[in-house]
N, C-alpha and C positions, 0 to 999 in steps of 0.2 A: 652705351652700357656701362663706360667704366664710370660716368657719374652715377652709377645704382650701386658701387660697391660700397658696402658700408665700413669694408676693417682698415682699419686706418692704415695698418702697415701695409696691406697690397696697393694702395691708392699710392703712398710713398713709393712702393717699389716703383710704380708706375710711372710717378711721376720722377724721380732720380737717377731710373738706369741709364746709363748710355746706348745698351739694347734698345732696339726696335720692337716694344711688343704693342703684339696685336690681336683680337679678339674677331672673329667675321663668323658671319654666317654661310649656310648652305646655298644661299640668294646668288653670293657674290659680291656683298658690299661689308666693308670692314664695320663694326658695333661701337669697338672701341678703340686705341691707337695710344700710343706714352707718348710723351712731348717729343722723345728721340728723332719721333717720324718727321715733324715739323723743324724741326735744326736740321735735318740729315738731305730732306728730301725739297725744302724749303717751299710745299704747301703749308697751309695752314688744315689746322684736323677738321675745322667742317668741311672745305676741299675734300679732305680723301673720304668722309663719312659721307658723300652725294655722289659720288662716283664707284661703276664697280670696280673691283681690284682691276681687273686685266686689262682695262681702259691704259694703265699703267707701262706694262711690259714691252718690255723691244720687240716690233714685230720678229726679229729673226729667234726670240725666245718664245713666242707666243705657244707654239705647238707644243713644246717643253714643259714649258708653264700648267699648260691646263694638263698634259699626261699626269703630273706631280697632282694637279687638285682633287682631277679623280679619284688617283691612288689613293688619297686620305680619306675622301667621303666616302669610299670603300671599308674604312677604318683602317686601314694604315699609317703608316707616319714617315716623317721626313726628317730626317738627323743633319743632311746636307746640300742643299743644293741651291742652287747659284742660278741667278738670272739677271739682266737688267731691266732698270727699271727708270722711268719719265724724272727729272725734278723740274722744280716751277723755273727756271732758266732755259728751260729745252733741252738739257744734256741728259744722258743719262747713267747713271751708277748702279756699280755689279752689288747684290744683295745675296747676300749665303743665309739661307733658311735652315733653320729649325721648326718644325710644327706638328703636333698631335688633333685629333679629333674625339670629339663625344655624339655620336651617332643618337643617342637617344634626347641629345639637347641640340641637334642640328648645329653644333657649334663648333669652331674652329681655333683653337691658341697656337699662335708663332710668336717663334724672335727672330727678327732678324740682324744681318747685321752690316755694316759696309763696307764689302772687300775691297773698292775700286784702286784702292793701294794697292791690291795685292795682285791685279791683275796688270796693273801699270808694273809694277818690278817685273813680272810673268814677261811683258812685253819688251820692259827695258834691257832683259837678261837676252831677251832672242837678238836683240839690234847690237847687246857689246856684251862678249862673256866677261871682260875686265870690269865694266858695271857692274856686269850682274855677280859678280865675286866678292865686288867691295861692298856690292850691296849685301849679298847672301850672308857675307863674314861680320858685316855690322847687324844685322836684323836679328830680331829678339824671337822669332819663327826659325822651324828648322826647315832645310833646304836639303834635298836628298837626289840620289843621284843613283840606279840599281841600273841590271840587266831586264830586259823581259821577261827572257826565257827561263832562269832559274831565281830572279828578282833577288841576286846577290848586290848587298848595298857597295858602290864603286866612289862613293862619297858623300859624305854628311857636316852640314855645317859644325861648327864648332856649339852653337846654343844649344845644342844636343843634349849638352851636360847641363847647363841651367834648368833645365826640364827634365831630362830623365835622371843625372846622375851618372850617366854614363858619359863617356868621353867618347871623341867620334873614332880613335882607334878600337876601342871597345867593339864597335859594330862594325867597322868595315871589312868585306869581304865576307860580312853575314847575313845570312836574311833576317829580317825583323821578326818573322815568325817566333822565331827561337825567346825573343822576349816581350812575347803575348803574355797578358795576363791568365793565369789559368784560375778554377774556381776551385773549389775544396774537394771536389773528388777527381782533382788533377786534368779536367778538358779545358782546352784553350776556348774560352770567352767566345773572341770574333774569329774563330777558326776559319767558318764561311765568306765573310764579309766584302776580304781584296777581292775585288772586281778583275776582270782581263780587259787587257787595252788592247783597241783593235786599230790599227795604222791605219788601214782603210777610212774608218770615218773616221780617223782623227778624233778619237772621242776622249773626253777627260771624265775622271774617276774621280767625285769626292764620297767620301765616306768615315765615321769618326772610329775610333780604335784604342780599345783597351790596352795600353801598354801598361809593364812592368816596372814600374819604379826601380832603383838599385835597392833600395831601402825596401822592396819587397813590396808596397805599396798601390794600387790603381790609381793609374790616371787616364784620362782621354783626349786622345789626340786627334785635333780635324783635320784628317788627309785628304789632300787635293795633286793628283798625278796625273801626267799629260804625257804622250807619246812623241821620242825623238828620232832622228837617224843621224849618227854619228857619221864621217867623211868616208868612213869606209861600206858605210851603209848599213851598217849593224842599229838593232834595234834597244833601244833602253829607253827607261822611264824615268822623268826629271817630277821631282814634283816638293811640296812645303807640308809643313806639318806646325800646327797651332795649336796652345793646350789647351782645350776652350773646357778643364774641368771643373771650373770654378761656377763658370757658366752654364753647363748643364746642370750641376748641382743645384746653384740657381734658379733656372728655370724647373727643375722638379719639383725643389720646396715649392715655386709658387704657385706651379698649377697643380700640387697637392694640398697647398693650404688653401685656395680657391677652391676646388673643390670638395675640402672638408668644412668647410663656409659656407657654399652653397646647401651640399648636405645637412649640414647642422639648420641652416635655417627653414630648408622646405620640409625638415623633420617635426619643427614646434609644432604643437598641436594646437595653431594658431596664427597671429599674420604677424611680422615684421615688417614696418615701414621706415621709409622717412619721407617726409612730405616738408613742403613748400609755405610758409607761413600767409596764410592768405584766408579770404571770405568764402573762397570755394576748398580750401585744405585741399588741393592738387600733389598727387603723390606721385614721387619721382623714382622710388624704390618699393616695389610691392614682393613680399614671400610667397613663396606657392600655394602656402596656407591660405590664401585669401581666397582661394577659390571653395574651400569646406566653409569657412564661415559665414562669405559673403555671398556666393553662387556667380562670381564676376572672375574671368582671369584677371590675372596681372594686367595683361597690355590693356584692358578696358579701362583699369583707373589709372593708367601711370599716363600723364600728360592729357589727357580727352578731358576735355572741360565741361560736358553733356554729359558726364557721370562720375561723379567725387566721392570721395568719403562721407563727406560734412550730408551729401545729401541723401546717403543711407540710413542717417541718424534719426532716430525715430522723434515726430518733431516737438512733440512735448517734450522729448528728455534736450533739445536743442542749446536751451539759454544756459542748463546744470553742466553741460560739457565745455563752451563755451567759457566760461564764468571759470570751472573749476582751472584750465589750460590755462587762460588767462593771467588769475591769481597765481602759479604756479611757475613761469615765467615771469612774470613781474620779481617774483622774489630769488629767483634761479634755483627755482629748487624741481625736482621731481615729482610728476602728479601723477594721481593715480584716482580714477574714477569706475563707476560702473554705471552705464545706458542704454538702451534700447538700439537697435537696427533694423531694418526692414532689407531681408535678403528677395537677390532676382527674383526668386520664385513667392516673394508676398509674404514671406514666414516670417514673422517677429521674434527676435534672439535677444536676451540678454547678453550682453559683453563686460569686458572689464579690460582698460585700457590703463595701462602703464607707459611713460614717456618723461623727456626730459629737452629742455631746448640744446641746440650745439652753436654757439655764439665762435664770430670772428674776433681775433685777437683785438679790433676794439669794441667790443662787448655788445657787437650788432649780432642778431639775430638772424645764424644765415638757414637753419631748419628744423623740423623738428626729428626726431627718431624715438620708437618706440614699439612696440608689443600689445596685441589686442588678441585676446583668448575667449571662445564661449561658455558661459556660465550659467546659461539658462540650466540645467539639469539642477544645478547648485540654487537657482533660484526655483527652481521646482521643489528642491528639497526641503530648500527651506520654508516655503510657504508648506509645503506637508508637516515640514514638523514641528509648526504654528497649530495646525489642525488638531495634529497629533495632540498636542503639550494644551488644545482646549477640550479634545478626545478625555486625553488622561483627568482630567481637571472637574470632566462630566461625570467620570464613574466615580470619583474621590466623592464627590457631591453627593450621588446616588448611595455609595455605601453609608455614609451619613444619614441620609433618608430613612433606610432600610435601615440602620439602629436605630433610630427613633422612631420610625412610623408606628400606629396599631391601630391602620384602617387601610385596608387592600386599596378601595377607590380613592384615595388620598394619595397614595402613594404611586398609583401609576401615574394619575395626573402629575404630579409634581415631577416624576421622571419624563414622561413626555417633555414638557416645558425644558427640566434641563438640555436636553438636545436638541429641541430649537431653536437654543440660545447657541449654539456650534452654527457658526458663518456657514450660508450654504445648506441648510436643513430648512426647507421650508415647513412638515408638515411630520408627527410622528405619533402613532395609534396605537396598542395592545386591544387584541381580539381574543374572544376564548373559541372553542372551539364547541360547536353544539353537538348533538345526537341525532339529531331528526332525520330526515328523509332524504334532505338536501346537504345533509352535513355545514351546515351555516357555519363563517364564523363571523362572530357576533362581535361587533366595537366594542368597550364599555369605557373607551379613555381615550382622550385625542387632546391636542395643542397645536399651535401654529395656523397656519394655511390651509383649513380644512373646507371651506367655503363649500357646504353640502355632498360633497365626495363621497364619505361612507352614505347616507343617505338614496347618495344616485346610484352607488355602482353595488352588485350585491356578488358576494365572495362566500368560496367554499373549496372545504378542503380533502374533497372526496377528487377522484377519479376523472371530473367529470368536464364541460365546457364553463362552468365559473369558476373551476378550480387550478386551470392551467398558467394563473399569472401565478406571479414570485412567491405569494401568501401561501395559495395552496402547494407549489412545488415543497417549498421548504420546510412543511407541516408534515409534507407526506413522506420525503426524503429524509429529514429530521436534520437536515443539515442550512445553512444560512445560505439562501438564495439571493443574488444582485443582478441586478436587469442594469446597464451601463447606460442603455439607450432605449427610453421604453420608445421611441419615434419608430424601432429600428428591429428591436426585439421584441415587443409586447404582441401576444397570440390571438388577441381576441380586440376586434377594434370597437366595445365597447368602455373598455379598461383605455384604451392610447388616447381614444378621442375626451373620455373626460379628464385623463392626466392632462393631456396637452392646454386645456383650456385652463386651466391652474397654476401651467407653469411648471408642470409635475417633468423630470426631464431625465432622472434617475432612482432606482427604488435599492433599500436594503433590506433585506427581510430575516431576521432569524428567529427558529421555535421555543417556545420557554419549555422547557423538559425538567420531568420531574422523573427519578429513578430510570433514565433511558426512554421515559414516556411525553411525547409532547402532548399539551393541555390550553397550548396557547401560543398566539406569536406578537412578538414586534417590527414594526416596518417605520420605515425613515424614507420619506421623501425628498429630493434633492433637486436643486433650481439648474445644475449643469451636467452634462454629459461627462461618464467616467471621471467621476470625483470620489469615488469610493475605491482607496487604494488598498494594496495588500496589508499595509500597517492599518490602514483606518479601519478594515474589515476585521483586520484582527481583535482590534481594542474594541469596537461595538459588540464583535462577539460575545468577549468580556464581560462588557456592558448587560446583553442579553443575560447572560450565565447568574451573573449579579443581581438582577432584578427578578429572574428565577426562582434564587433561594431565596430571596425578600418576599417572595408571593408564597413562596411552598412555608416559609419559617411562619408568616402570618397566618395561614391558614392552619398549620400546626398547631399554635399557639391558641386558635381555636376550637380546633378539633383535641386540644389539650385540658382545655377546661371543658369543653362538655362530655369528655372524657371525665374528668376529676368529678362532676357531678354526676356524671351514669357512675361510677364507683361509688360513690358516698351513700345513692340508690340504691346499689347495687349491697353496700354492705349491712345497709339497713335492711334490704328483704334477707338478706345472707342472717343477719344478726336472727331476725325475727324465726326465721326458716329451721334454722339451729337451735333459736331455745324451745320452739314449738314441736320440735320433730318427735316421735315417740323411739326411735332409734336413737341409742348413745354415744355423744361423741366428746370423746376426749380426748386434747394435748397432750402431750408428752415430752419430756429432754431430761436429760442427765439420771434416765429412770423414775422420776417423780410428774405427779401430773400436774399443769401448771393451766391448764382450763380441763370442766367439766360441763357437759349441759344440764339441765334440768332432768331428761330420760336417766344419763348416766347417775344422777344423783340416788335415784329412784333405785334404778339397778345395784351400786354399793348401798344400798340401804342406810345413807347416809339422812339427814335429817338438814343439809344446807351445802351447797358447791365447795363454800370455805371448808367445812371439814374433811374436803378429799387431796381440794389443792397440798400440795408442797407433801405429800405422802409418796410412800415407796407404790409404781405399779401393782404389786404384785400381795400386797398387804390388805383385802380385800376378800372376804369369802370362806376364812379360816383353809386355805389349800393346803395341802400335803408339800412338804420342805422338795419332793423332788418337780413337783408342779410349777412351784415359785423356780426354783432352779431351770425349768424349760424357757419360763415365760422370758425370765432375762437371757438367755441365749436367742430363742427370737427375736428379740428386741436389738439384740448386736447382730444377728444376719442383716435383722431391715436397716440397719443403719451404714452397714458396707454395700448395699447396695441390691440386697436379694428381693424378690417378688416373692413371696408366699402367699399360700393356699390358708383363706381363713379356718381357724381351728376353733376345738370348745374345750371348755372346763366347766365342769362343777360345785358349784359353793355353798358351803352350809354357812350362815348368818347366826348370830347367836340368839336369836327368836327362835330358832329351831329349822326355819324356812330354807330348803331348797330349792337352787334354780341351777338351769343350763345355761352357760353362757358363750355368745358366738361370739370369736374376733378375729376385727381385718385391720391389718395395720400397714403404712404407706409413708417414706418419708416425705416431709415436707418444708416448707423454711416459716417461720413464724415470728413475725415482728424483726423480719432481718437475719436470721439465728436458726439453724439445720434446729427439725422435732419431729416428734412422727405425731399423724394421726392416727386416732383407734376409733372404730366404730364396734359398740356392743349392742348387741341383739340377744334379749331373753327370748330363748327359743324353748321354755319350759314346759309348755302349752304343748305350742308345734311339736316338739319329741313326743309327749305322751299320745298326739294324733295320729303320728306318723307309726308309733307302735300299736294302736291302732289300728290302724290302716292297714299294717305288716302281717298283721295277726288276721284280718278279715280277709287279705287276700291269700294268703297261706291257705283258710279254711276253704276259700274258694276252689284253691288246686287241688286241694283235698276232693273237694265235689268231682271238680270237673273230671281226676284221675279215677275216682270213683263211676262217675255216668263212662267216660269212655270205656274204661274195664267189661261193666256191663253192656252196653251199647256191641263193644266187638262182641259179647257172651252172646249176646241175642242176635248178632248178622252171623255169626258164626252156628246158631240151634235153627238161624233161618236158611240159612243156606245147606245144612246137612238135611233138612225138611225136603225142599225143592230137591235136592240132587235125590233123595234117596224115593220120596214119595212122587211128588211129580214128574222124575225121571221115569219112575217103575210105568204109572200111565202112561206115559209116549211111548216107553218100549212095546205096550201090551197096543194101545193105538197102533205102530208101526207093524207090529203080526198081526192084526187084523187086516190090515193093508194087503198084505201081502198074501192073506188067504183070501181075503176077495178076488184079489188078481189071478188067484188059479181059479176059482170058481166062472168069473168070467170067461177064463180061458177057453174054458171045459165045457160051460154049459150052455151061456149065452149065444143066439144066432150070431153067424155076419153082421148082419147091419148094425144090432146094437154094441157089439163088442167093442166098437174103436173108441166111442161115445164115453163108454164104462170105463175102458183102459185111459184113456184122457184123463178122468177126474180123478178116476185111484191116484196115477201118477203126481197130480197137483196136489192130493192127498199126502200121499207122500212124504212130496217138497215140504211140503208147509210143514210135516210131521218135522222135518229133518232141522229146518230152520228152527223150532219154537226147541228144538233138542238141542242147539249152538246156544240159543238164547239163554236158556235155565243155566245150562252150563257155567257160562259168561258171567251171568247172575250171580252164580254163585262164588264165584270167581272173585268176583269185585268186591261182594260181601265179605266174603272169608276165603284166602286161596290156601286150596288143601296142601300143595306144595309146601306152602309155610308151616304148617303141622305138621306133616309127615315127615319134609326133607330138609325144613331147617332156614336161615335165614339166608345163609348165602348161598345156595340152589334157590330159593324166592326172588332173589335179585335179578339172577340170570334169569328167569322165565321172564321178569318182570321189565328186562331190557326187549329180549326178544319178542315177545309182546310189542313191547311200543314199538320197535324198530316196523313191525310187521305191518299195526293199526297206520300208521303216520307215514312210514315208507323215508322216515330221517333216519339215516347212520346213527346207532349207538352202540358203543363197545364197553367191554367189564375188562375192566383189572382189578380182577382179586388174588392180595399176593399170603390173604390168611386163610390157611388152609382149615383151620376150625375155629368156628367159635363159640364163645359157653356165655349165650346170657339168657336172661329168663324172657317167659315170654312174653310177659307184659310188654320189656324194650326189646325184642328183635320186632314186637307186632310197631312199635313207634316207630323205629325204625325203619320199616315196609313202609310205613302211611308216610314218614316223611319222602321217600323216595320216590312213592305213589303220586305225590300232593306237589312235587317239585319236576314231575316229568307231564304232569299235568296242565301246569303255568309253563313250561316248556311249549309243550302242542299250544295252547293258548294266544302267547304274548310274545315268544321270542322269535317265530321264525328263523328257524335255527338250522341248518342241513347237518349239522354235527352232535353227537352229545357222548362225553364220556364219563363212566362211571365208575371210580375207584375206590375200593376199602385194605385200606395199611395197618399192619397197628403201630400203636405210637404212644411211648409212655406205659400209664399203665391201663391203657384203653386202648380205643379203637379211633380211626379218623375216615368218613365215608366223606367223600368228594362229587360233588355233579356238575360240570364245566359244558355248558354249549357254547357256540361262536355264531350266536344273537345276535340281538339289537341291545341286547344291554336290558338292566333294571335302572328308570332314573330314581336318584334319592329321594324328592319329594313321593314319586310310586309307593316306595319302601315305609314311607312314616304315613302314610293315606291311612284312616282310621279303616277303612272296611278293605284293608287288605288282607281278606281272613285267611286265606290260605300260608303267607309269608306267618300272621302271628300264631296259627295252628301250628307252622313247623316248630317255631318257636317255642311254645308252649309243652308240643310233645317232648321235645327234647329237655324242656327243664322236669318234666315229671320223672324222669327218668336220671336226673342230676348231672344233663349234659347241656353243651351247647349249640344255639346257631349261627351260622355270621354269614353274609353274604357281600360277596365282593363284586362289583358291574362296573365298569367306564362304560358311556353310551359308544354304541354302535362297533365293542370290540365283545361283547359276551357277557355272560355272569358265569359266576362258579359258586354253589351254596355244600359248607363245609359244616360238618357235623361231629362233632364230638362224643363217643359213645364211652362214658369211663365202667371200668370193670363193676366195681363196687357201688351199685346204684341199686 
């Protein structure tokens, strides 16, 4: 082991100290060993590295020995103790151990050291105390001398002071206790430590101890105390004390910097070697790293000649590593390479190897040492952003394209082409998207490696089983679809089986969208599995994005011009449309007109367009100063922004000629620049029609108020006829009845009386019926109530009535207690109410209807509200809704109004207005 250390000072330590260190395993056989061992013990170190340790040990330490190695492989540790041990003469020599353990590296560090001095004085002192005085008082060890029982010191050599500082008067008749080292919050260090000596087994105590310096200082001391009996048989303990502080120090630094070297090395994210200059590069030092990089432990490459370094190397990069070592060496300088590996598990890794040769003082070549880290990631990267950087290089191209193109099928193609000029794109198409049945989408561009592919395979981008590969996902999702592995992931094994035979082994797909709408997509075919990374997907997206607006701007720029020519069209029928129109239309800004048409011209009775242009609005018609003063206030509403209701004016011309004239007027922007339009319409004609018209129907109502007048005159002389004349006959019919019916009584036998009495009675009836009828009759005709008792006692009959015929609810609120109109409007009045309870029974299905007369103003307001089905509005404007335009009509004869209010299916309520003064 210790030729695998690489830092040069522990190697020194190792090989310099006069200590015994040593390095073993959990096995039982030593790893590594300092030359110490072989001076001291006079094997040679492959001797003790073929042998286990305990081969070593004096059988009468044997049991001793291994209690102690236990203890440590337990994790414990050993500060002192003493055994003997074999040397290559056959003798054997006393060893005082120090040793710790690393439980997780199965590994073992000690020092030892050789007391057999110190057990020969131990001896010499039992055979002559004058020896052992001369010796105790010459020795550079302290020699101590206590009771058992209160272990008060009875004597101490003189070297006491060399070491502690203390003089041996100083401590005698003290116990050592008292000058333990204590720690900073005042407890004594090795409080626990002194062991009890038991006379019985004679047993000796070593153990090491933090003494007190005078100087206040820690040191440590390796005590070793043995049990005596003085002549009187009293018990005390003799024993030596050595300062071995220099030497623990020592040994801490080193298996602290050993193991901050181990750490630091199995920590690189990487291997550490050093190896063996040779044809198989046999490596004598491997880091723990070797095993993430390589998939080999250590002990597989360190000495095994059936599996090397050199032959992980992957063997094309062989002669470039080789060569580069070589050259590098040759000139002593530091090389530094990067090559291929082939790990246990078949995985090929890029690395990158740093080293340096370590030459013997004459300038031989005794190894190499160096550093080998993976870098495949880094070469991953960088082959990505190779891609990348021809990615980027595609769409610079493309945007180039797209500002020069002005032909759509020119332009994909040539984009196509760019991207299968990207390593690793074998094959790239734009599809549009159809309408039809199947939702096709349709190729119209391809480049690369298409060897009949659109042709074979047919795609769509509906819902449906040709729409489920990448094309259709990404058309219908609207986001950019990648299939990594169509072997692996493709849905439909018509799409895998003719990729596959092409070569086809990865797809990218994204939708060309215009305003959030896709109209099309692009797909990129690719020769390898998951080659399309998250940066590459990004920039093609790009890509797509790009080729987008180059299609959407081209097509723009088409739909721009045949735009510009449907305008041009368009302003010629507009031009043609305007000077033809017989309506006038004129421009306007700053108050002056600044176009006129040919109508308008006509209408200012101008004699050419030029002599209206650049004139005031309003100067036109000879108008009255306050006319002109409207017309320009109009003309600054429409200009903040108001809508107005077209108006008229009339103008006298200085021919004499007058006309009506209509205008509407509308801001508008004109040649760039806020104006209004005016539209003028001689309405001179139409006026004098429409009064006309005003006058003929006027005369009409005249009529019609005239026939109704008469009309009620005559239901009114017919129904006092009936009631008065044919009333009187049914009464004189009904007393003849009645005197038959005694006559019968009277005179007639039995048999025929019942006969006679039968038909009189049917007589009767029918007498009685055809007396309701006349009645009714005349009722309807003319109801005498209305004559006699007025209009609102007419109403109330005329409720109760209905309510009685129909058996619907209707109720009166009348809250005017008289009213004064004539008769002509209380009889309109009735008929409207007549006429409105009638369309009630009719059309409404109504189980309610209420009837109310208010006054209001300086009139009256009669109300009639059912909770119907409603009037709909088309109902309401039906030409032969004569009853609705009767109400109507009554009501204007009498200088009032109708209105009728319905939502379907919540009622109507028809509101009547009866004013005083009509």
């Amino acid at each position: 082991m210790i030729d695998q250390i690489k830092n040069e000072d522990l190697r020194r330590l190792f090989s310099l100290s006069p200590e015994m260190f040593s390095i073993s395993g959990y096995d039982g056989f030593f790893r590594a060993l300092s030359p110490a061992w072989e001076t001291i013990s006079g094997f040679a170190i492959e001797e003790l590295l073929s042998k286990p340790f305990i081969d070593l040990v004096h059988p009468e330490d044997l049991e001793q020995t291994k209690a102690e190695i236990l203890k440590i492989t337990e994790g414990g540790k050993i500060t002192s103790f003493v055994n003997r041990c074999l040397c290559k003469d056959g003798s054997y020599k006393w060893f005082l151990w120090s040793a710790v353990s690393y439980p997780e590296e199965g590994i073992i560090y000690s020092a030892a050291r050789d007391v057999t001095n110190y057990k020969t004085i131990e001896h010499s002192l039992r055979e002559s105390e004058a020896k052992f005085r001369l010796i105790v008082e010459g020795s550079e060890d302290i020699f101590f001398y206590k009771t058992n029982t209160d272990r008060i010191l009875e004597y101490i050599s003189p070297s006491i002071k060399n070491v502690t500082g203390y003089s041996p008067f100083d401590l005698l008749n003290k116990t050592y206790k008292d000058f333990l080292y204590k720690d900073e919050s005042g407890n004594i260090v090795d409080s626990d430590i002194i062991p009890e000596i038991s006379l019985e087994r004679k047993s000796k105590n070593r153990y090491n101890m933090h003494f007190r310096h005078k100087d206040g200082r820690p040191i440590i001391l390796e005590m070793t105390e043995s049990p005596s009996i003085d002549s009187q048989g009293g018990c005390h303990i003799m024993g030596f004390a050595n300062d071995i502080t220099d030497r623990i120090q020592a040994e801490e630094a080193l298996s602290e910097n050993q193991r901050r070297m181990t750490t630091l090395m199995n920590s690189f994210p990487g291997m550490a070697y050093r190896i063996r200059m040779s044809t198989d590069w046999i490596m004598e030092y491997v880091s723990e790293g070797c095993y993430q990089l390589t998939g080999y432990f250590p002990d597989e490459l360190i000495q095994i000649y059936n599996i090397s370094f050199g032959s992980l190397t992957y063997y094309e990069d062989r002669s470039l590593v080789y060569d580069a070592v070589k050259n590098a060496l040759e000139k002593r300088e530091p090389f530094k390479v990067s090559y291929r590996i082939n790990t246990a598990k078949g995985i090929v890794k890029w690395v990158w190897e740093q080293g340096q040769g370590i030459y013997n003082e004459d300038g031989t070549l005794q190894a190499i040492e160096g550093f080998i880290t993976d870098i495949t990631e880094y070469k991953k990267a960088e082959a990505e952003q190779g891609r990348l950087n021809r990615a980027l290089k595609a769409i610079s191209q493309v945007n180039q394209i797209i500002i020069r193109s002005s032909d759509e099928m020119s332009l994909l193609e040539e984009v196509c082409q760019i991207i299968c000029n990207i390593d690793g794109y074998q094959m790239a198409w734009v599809g549009m998207m159809q309408y039809d049945s199947d939702k096709t989408i349709l190729p119209v561009a391809w480049k690369g490696k298409e060897d009949g592919y659109l042709k074979h395979v047919k795609l769509s981008w509906g819902n449906n089983y040709l729409g489920q590969g990448p094309t259709g996902v990404c058309i219908r999702s609207k986001k950019p679809s990648i299939m990594h592995d169509i072997e692996k992931d493709m849905p439909t094994q018509m799409l895998k089986q003719a990729a596959k035979e092409r070569g086809y082994a990865s797809i990218f797909c994204a939708p060309l969208m215009q305003n959030d709408v896709a109209f099309g997509v692009l797909a990129i075919y690719a020769n390898r599995k998951d080659i399309f990374t998250a940066a590459e997907q990004e920039l093609l997206e790009q890509l797509t994005n790009d080729l987008s607006f180059g299609i959407c701007s081209l097509r723009s720029q088409v739909a721009r011009k045949k735009a510009e020519d449907s305008l041009r069209e368009s302003e010629n029928r507009y031009r043609v449309l305007v000077e033809s129109s017989p309506i006038g239309i004129g421009i306007q800004r700053n108050y002056k007109w600044v176009y006129v048409n040919p109508a308008a011209v006509r209408i200012f009775n101008a004699s050419s367009a030029e002599e209206v242009k650049d004139k005031p609005v309003n100067s036109f018609g000879n108008l009255p100063e306050e006319e002109k003063r409207l017309i320009l206030q109009r003309i600054d509403r429409i200009k903040a922004g108001q809508i107005l209701q077209p108006y008229e004016f009339n103008a006298v011309f200085p021919d004499g000629r007058e006309e009506t004239v209509q205008v509407y007027s509308v801001r508008i922007i004109y040649e760039g620049e806020p104006a209004i339009l005016t539209l003028l319409k001689d309405v001179t004609e139409q006026k004098l029609a429409e009064r006309k018209l005003e006058k003929s129907r006027e005369e009409l109502r005249n009529l019609a108020a005239h026939l109704q007048a008469a009309r009620e005159e005559e239901r009114a002389c017919i129904a006092r006829e009936i009631h008065d004349e044919l009333g009187q006959f049914l009464t004189g019919l009904k007393i003849d009845a009645s005197f038959l019916e005694d006559i019968v009584n009277e005179q007639i036998e039995e048999s025929a009386r019942l006969a006679l009495l039968e038909k009189i009675h049917s007589m009767s009836e029918l007498i009685d019926t055809t007396v309701k009828s006349v009645r009714r009759i005349a009722s309807e005709l003319r109801p005498v109530i209305l004559d006699s008792m007025g209009l609102l006692a007419a109403i109330e009959w005329l409720a109760d009535d209905f309510q009685s015929r129909t058996g619907t609810s209707c109720q009166c609120f009348l809250t005017v207690q008289e009213i004064n109109l004539s008769k002509e409007t209380s009889t309109a009045v009735f008929r409207i109410l007549q006429e409105a309870l009638t369309n009630v029974m009719r059309h409404a299905g109504a189980s309610k209807v209420t009837i109310s007369l208010i006054e209001e103003g300086a009139g009256y307001c009669l109300e009639i509200k059912d909770n119907g089905k409603g009037i709909k509005e088309e109902d309401q404007k039906k030409a032969k809704s004569f009853g609705l335009i009767g109400m109507k009509e009554r009501a204007h004869l009498f200088g009032g109004n109708t209105e009728i209010e319905s939502l379907p299916g919540k009622g109507a309520t028809i509101i009547v207005t009866i004013p005083l003064n009509n």
